[in-house]
N, C-alpha and C positions, 0 to 999 in steps of 0.2 A: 553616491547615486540616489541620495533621498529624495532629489526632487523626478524620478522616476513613477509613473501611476500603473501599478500592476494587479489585474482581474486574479483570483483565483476562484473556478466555476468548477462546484462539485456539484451533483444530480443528485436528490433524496433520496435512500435507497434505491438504487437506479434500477436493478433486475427486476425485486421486488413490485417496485413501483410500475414495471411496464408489466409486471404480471397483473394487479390489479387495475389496471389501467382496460385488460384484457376479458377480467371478469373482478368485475363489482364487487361480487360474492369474497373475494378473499379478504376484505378490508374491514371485514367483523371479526377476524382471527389474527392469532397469530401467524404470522408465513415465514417460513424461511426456503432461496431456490438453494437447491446442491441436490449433489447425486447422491441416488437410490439407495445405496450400500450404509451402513453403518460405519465404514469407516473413509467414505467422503467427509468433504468437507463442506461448510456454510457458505456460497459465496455472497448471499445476504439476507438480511433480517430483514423483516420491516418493522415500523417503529410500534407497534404494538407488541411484537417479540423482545424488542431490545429491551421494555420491561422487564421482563424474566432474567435478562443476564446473557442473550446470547445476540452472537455476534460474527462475523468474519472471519475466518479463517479458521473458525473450532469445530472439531468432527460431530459429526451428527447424532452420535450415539450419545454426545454429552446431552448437547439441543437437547435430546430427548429425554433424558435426563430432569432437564431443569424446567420442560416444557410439556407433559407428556400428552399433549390434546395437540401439541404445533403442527401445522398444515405444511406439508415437505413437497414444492412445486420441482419439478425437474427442469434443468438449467435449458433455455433455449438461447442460443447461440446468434443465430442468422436473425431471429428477433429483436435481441439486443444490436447486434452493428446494425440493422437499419435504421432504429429508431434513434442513434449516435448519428448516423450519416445526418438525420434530421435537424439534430443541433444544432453540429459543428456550419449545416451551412449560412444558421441563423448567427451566430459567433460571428464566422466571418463578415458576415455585412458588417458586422460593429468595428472592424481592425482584421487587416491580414495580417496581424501578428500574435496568429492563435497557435500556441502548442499543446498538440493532444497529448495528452500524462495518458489516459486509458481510452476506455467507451464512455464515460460517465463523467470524467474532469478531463479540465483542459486550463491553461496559463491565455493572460491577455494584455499586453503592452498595451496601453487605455494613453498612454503618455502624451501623445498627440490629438487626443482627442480633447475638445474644446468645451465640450458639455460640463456638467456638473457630476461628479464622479458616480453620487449616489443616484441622481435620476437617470444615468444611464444603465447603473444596475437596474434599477425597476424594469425601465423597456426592457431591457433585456429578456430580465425574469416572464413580464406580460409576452413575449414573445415568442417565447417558449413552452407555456400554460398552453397560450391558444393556440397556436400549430401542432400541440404534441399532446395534451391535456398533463403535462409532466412540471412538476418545481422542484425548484435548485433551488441552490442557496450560493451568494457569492461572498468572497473575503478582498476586499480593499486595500492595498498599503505600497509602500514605495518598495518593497522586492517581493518576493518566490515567498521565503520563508514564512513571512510574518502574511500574506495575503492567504497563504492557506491554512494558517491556524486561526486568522477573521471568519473564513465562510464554514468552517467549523462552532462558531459562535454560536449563533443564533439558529440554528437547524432545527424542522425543517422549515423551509421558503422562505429563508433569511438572509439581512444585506448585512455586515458589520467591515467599518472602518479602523485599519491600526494607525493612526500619525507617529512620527517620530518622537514628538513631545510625549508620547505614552510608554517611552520604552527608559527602562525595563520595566517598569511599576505593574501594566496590565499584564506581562506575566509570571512575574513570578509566584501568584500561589497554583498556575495549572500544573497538573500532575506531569510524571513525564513520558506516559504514553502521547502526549499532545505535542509533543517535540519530533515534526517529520523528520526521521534521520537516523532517530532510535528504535529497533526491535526489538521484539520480548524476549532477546536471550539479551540482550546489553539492559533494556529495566529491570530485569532479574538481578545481576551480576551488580548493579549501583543498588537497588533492593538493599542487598545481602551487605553492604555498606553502610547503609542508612541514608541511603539519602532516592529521594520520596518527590520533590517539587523540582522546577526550575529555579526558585530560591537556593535549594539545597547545593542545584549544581552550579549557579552562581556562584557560591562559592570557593570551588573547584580552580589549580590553575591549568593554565592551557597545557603545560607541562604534564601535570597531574592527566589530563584529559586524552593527548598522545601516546604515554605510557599505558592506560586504562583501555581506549578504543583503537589504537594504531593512528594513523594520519587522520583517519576520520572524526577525532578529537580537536581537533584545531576547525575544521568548520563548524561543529555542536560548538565549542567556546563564542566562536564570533559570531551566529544567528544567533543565540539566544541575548546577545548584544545588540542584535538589531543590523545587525550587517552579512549581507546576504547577495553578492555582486552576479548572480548567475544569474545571463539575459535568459528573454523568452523567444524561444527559435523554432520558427513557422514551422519546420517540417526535419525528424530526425529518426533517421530508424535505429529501430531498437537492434543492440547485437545479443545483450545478455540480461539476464536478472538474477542477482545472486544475493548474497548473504554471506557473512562470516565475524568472527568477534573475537579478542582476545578475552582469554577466560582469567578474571581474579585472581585466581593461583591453578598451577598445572593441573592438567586434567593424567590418568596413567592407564584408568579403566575404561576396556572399550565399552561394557553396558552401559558406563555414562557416556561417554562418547556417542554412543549408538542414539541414546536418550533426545542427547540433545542433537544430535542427525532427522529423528522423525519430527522433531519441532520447525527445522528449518525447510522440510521437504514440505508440509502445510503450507508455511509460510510463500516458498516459490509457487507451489500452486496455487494458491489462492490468489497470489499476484498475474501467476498466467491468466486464469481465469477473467479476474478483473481488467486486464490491459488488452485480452482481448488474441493472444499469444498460445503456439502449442511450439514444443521443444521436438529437439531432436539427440542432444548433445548436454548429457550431464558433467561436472567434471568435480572431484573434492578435493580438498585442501588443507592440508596439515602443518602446522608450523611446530619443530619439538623447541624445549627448553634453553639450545642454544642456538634459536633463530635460523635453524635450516627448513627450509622450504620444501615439499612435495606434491605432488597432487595425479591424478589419475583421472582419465574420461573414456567414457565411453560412447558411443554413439547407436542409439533404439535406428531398429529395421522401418518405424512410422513414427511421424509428430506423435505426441501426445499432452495433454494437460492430467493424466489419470495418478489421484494421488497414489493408490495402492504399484501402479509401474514405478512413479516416480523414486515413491519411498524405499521398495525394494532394492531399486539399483542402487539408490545413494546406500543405503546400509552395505550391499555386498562392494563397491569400491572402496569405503572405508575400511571392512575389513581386508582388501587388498591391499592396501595401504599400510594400516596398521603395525605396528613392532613396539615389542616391549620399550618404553621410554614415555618422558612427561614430554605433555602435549600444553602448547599454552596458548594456540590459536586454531579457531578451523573453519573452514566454509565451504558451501555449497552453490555452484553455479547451472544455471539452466541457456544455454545457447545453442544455436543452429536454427533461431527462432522463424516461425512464421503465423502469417494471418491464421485464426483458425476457421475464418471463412473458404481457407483454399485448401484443408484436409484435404491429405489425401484418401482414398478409397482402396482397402485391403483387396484382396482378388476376393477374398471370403466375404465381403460386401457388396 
């Protein structure tokens, strides 16, 4: 499907950015929006803070940490999906074959379109400045994979094209946080291996890969080959966002266990956050040593996106879950999802 032409369109730090967009004033600091608490989380930087080291999905007590003057804007919600409603309906002039990934990116089947790939990026881009005063950045290539590590390129207010003739060579020396599909508990876990690039896992076989990540190794083998057959589908609601990883070698201790549960609960929230999503329905996931399966869910009295509920519950099902034995996969799921423009209101609200 090479000769496919596929948009990948992410917003410069998108929150951020409609905060300073909001007030001038912030654009001499650094900013990062999350909640008030210390142990929220970032849902983003703007690129004056990304200086410093901080970034998405890391609790604020670090931010503050590494940043101790950063400007901490409180998340607005209903501000961000309108200024997304804005885009998305510039997007579509260019192709109804736009799939929103969050508030801030979205997939574009360009395939049919007759233009020249990069000048249509630019309209794009001009089209978006001046209705919104906001810039993206887009990534160009014949599928998914490789079009969103292009507009990852050149950031911010950047066009970059991948051709087929470029693969593998353009990437193998990126790291592999740059590989969408991998989390920080699976770059950890290949970390702890030695291997560090896309080169590194080039080398890997698909075998190798299946055994390491479960089924989800056989797709990371063929994207980072450059084969990536998932269309772009105008309209798809989301059921669930989850996370899970098979661990190097068995895990037996629940404080590790637990450890890496508060890693993965940031992680779903900060995805809620980003896509624009509050839950209702947790559920976790235990696989022991001879591949038996369990898992447990609960389901909260109201939506919510709040890391401190989230992380709570996931810690207390796992220890419901738990039993002496080696653990060598686990995960965390957030489903019963909804807009979080359509909160509900507690009676104590």
């Amino acid at each position: 499907m090479a000769n496919r032409i596929i948009f990948h369109v992410d917003m410069d730090a998108f929150f951020a950015s409609v905060e300073e967009l909001d007030n001038p004033n912030l654009k001499k600091y650094p900013v990062i929006v999350a909640g008030s608490s210390d142990r929220g989380v970032v849902t983003t930087a703007n690129y004056p803070a990304r200086k410093y080291g901080l970034h998405s999905a890391m609790p604020v007590f670090m931010a503050k940490k590494l940043c101790p003057h950063v400007v901490i804007v409180p998340v607005r919600k209903h501000r961000y999906s309108e200024m997304s409603k804005k885009i998305y309906s510039i997007l579509n002039e260019f192709t109804p074959i736009t799939e929103m990934v969050s508030l801030d990116e979205a997939y574009m089947d360009m395939t049919k379109c007759t233009d020249d790939p990069f000048l249509t990026a630019e309209n794009i881009q001009n089209r978006v400045f001046t209705e919104t005063g906001l810039t993206m950045s887009i990534g160009i290539s014949y599928n998914k994979f490789l079009a969103k590590i292009a507009s990852d390129w050149n950031k911010p207010n950047g066009i970059k094209e991948i051709k087929e003739n470029m693969i593998p060579d353009i990437l193998l020396d990126l790291p592999l946080r740059k590989v969408h599909g991998l989390g920080n508990v699976s770059i950890k876990k290949f970390n702890n291996i030695g291997i560090y690039s896309v080169e590194d896992l080039y080398q890997l076989s698909e075998e190798f890969l299946v055994e390491f990540l479960g089924t989800h190794g056989t797709e990371i083998y063929y994207r980072i080959r450059g084969v990536d057959n998932r269309l772009v589908i105008p309209y798809q609601e989301r059921k669930s966002i989850g996370t899970e990883s098979t661990f190097s070698s068995d895990i037996s201790n629940l404080d590790e266990l637990e450890s890496i549960m508060d890693e993965y609960s940031k992680e779903i929230t900060a995805l809620l956050i980003k896509k624009g999503f509050m839950t209702k329905t947790l559920t976790v996931k235990l696989k022991d040593s001879d591949f038996k399966s369990k898992s447990r869910s609960e389901t909260f009295i109201e939506y919510t996106d709040d890391i401190d509920t989230i992380s709570i519950k996931a810690r207390q099902l796992l220890r419901s879950l738990f039993r002496e034995a080696n653990y060598r996969l686990m995960g965390l799921t957030a489903s019963n999802l909804i807009d979080n423009t359509f909160k509900q209101l507690s009676l104590f609200d």
